[in-house]
N, C-alpha and C positions, 0 to 999 in steps of 0.2 A: 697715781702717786706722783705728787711733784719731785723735783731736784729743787733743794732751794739755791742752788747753786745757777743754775740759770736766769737769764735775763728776765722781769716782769713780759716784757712780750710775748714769752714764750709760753708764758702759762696759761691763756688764754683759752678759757674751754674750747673743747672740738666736738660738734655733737658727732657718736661714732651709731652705727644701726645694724643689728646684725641679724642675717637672714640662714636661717638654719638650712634651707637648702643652696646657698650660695656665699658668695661673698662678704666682707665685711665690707662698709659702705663710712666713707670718713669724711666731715667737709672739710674740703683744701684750702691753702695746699700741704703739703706732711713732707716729711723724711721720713724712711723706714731706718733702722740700724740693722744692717745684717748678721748673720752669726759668725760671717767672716770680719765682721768691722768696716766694712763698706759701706756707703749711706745710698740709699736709692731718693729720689725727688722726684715730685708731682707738685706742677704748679694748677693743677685743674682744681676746679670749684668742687669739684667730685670726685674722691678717689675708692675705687675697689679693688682691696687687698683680696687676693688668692686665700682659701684655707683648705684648701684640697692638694695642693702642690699637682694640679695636672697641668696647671698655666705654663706657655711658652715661656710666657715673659713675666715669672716671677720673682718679683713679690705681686707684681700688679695680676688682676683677673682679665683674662681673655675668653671668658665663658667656657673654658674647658670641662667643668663643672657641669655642664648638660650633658644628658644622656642623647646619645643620638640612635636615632630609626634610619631604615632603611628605605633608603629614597631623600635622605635630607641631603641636604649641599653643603 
């Protein structure tokens, strides 16, 4: 959904890829809007938003998302 209220630059499609056992996967770089009204930024070519909320550092994914075994590191 656009805003037409924003800048032409901004509208620029982002291809987004989403992966049902993990993260969303966005090409950068993005803002996220938080629910507090904060904005979070990634200037990487590649960003993976969290959709699990186990992420330290959410909104972005830290792989919390895997299941771990016993014996991993």
């Amino acid at each position: 959904m656009r805003n037409e209220t924003e800048p032409a630059a901004d509208r620029s499609a982002r291809r987004v890829t989403i992966d049902p056992e993990g993260p969303v996967l966005i090409d950068g770089p993005v803002e996220v809007r938080m629910p507090d009204g904060t904005t979070a930024r990634s200037d990487r070519f590649m960003v993976a938003l969290c959709t699990c909320r186990r992420s330290r550092r959410y909104p972005w994914c830290d792989t919390s998302h895997r299941r771990r075994t016993r014996g991993e590191d």
